[in-house]
Residue frames as a rotation matrix with the C-alpha (Angstrom) as fourth column:
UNK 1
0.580 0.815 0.000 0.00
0.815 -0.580 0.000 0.00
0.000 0.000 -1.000 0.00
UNK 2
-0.223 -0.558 0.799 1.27
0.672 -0.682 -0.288 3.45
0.706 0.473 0.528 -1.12
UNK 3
0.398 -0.020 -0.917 1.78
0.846 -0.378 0.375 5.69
-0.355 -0.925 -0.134 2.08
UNK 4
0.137 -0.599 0.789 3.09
0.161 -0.772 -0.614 9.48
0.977 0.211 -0.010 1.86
UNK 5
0.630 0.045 -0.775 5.17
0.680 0.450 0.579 9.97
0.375 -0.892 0.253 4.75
UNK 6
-0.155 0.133 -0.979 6.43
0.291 -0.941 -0.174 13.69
-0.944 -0.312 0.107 4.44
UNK 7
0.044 0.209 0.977 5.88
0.998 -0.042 -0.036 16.51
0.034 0.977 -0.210 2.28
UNK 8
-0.203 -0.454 -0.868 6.97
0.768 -0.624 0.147 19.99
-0.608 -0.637 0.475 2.38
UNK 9
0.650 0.710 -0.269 6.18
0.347 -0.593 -0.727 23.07
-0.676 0.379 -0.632 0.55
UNK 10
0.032 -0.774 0.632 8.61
0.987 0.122 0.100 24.39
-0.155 0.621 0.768 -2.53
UNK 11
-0.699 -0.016 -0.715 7.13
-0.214 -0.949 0.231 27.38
-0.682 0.314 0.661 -4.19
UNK 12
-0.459 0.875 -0.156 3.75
-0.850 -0.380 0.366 28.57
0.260 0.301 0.918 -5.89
UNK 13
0.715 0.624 0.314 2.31
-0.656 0.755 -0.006 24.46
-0.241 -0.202 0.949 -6.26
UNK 14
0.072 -0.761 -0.645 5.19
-0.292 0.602 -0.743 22.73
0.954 0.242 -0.179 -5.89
UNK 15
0.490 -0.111 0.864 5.92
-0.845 0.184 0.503 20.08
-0.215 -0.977 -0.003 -3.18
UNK 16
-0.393 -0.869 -0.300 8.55
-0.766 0.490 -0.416 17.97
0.508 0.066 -0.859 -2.61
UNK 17
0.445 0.838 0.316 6.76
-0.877 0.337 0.341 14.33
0.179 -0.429 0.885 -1.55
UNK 18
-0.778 -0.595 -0.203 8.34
-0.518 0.789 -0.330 11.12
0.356 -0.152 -0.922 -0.19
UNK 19
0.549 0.763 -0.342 6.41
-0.700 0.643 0.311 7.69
0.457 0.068 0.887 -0.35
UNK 20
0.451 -0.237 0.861 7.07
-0.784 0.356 0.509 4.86
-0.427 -0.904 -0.026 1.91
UNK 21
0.815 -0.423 0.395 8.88
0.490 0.868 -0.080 3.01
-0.309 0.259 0.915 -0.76
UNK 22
-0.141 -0.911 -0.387 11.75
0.462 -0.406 0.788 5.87
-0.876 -0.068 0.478 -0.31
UNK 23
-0.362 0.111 0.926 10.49
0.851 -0.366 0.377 6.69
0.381 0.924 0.038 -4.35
UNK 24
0.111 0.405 -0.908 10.44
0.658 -0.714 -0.238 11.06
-0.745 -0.571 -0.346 -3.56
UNK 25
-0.764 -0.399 0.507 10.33
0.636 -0.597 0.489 14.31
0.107 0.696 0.710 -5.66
UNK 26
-0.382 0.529 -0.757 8.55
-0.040 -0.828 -0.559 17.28
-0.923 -0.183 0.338 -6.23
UNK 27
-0.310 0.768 0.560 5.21
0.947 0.300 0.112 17.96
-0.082 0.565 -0.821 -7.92
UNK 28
-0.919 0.393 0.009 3.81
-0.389 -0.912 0.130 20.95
0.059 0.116 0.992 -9.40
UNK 29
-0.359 0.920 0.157 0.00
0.837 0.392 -0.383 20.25
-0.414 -0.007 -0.910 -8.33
UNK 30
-0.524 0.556 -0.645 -0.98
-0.645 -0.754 -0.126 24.32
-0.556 0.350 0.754 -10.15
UNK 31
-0.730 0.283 -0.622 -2.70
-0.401 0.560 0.725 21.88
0.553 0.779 -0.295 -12.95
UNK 32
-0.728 0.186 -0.660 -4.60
0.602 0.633 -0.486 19.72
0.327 -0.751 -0.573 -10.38
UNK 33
-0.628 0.045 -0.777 -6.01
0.509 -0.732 -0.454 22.57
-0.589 -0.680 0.436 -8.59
UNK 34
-0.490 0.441 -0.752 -6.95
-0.638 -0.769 -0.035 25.40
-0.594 0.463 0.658 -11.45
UNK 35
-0.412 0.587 -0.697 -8.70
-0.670 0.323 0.668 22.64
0.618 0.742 0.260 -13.96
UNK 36
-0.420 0.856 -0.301 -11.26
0.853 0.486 0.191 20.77
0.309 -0.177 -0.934 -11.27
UNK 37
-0.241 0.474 0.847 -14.40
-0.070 -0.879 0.472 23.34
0.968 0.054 0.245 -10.87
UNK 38
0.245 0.769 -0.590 -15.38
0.611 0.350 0.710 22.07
0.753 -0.534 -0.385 -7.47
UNK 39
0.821 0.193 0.537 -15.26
-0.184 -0.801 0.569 24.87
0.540 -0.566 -0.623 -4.86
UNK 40
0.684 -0.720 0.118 -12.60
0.195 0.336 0.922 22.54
-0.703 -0.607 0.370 -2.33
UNK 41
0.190 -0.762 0.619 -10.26
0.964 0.263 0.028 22.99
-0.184 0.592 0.785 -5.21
UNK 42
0.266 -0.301 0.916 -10.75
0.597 -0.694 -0.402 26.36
0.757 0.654 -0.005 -6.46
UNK 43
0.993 -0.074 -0.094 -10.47
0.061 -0.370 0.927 27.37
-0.103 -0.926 -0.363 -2.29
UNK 44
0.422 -0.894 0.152 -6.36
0.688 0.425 0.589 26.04
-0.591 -0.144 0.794 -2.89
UNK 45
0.633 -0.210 0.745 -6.09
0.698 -0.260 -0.667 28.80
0.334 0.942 -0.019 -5.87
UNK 46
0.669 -0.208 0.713 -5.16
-0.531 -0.805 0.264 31.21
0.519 -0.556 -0.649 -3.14
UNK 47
0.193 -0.914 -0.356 -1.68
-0.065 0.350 -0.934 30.27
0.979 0.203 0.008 -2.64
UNK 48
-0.410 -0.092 0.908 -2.14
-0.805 -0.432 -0.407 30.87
0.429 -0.897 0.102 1.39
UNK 49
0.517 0.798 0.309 -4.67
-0.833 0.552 -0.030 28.58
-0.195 -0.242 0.951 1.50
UNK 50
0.879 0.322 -0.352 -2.66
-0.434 0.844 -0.314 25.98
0.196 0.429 0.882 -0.36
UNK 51
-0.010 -0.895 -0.446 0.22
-0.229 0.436 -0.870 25.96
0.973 0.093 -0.209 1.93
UNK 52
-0.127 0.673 0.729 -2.17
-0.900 0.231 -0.370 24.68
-0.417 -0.703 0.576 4.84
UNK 53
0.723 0.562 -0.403 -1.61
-0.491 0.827 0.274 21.15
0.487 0.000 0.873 4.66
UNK 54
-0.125 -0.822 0.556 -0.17
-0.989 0.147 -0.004 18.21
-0.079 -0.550 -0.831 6.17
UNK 55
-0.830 0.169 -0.531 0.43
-0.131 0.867 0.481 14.52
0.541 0.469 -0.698 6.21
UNK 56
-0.577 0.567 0.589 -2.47
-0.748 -0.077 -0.659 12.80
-0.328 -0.820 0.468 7.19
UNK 57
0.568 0.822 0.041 -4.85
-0.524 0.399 -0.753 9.66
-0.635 0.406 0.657 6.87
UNK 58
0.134 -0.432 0.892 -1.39
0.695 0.682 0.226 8.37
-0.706 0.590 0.392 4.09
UNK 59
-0.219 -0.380 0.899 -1.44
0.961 -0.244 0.131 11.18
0.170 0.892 0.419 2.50
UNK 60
-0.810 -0.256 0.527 -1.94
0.325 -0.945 0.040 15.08
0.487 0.204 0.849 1.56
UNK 61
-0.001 0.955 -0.295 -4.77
1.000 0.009 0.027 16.66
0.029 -0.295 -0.955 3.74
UNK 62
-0.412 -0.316 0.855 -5.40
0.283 -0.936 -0.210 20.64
0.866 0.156 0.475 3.22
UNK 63
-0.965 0.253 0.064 -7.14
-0.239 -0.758 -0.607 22.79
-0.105 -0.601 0.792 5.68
UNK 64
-0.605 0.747 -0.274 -10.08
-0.789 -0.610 0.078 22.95
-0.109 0.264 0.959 4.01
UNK 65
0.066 0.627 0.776 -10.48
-0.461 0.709 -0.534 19.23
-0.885 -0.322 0.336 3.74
UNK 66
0.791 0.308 -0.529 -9.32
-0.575 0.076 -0.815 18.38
-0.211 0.948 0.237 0.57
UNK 67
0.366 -0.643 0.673 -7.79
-0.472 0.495 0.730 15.31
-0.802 -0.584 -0.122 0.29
UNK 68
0.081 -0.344 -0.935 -5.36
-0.975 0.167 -0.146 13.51
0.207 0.924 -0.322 -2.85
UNK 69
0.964 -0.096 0.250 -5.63
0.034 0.969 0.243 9.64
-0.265 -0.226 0.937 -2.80
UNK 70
-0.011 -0.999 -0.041 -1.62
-0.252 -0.037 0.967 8.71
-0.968 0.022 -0.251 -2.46
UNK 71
0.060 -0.212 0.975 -1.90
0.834 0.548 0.068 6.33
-0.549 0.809 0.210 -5.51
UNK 72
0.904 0.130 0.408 -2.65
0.365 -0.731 -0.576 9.52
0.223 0.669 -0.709 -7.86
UNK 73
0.844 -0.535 -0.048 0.28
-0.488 -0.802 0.345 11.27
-0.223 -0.267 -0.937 -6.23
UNK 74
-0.080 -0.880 0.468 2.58
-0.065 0.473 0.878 8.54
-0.995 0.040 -0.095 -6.74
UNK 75
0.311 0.067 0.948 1.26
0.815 0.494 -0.302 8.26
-0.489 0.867 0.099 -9.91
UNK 76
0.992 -0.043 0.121 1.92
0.019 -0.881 -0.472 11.79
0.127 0.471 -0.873 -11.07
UNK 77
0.350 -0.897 0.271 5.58
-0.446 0.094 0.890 11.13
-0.823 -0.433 -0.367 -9.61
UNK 78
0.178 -0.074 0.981 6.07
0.146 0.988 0.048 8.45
-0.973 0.135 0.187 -11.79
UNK 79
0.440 0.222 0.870 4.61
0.898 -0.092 -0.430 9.85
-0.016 0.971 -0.239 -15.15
UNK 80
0.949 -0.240 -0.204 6.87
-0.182 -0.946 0.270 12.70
-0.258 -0.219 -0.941 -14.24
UNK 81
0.306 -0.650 0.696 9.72
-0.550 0.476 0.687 10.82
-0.777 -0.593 -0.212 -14.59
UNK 82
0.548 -0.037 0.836 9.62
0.447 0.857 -0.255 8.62
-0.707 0.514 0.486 -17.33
């Protein structure tokens, strides 16, 4: 099972994530965020807002309640990568 187990802020939507199989790097989530319409998402547009999270539950949890299933995140690692 895919665990995030830290994750730190970079700059604008960048974060720098580490999965419990040591596999780590940094994601630009701005994409993520600005193209889903739902309200929990467009709340994160406001950079203030979207450095108000922590680990939580396995994975990214904001403030506001908005949460990224790890798999996706690892997956976005990955297809970063290749």
């Amino acid at each position: 099972m895919i665990q995030v187990i830290s994750v730190r802020y970079i700059k604008q939507y960048q974060i720098y994530i580490k999965f419990n199989d040591q596999k780590e790097g940094t994601l630009d989530l701005k994409d993520v965020i600005a193209q889903d319409p739902r309200p929990i998402f467009k709340a994160l547009i406001d950079l203030q807002q979207f450095k108000k999270f922590k680990v939580a539950a396995d994975t990214i949890v904001w403030e506001n309640g908005l949460d990224l299933a790890p798999e996706f995140l690892y997956q976005k690692l990955q297809d970063k990568n290749k």
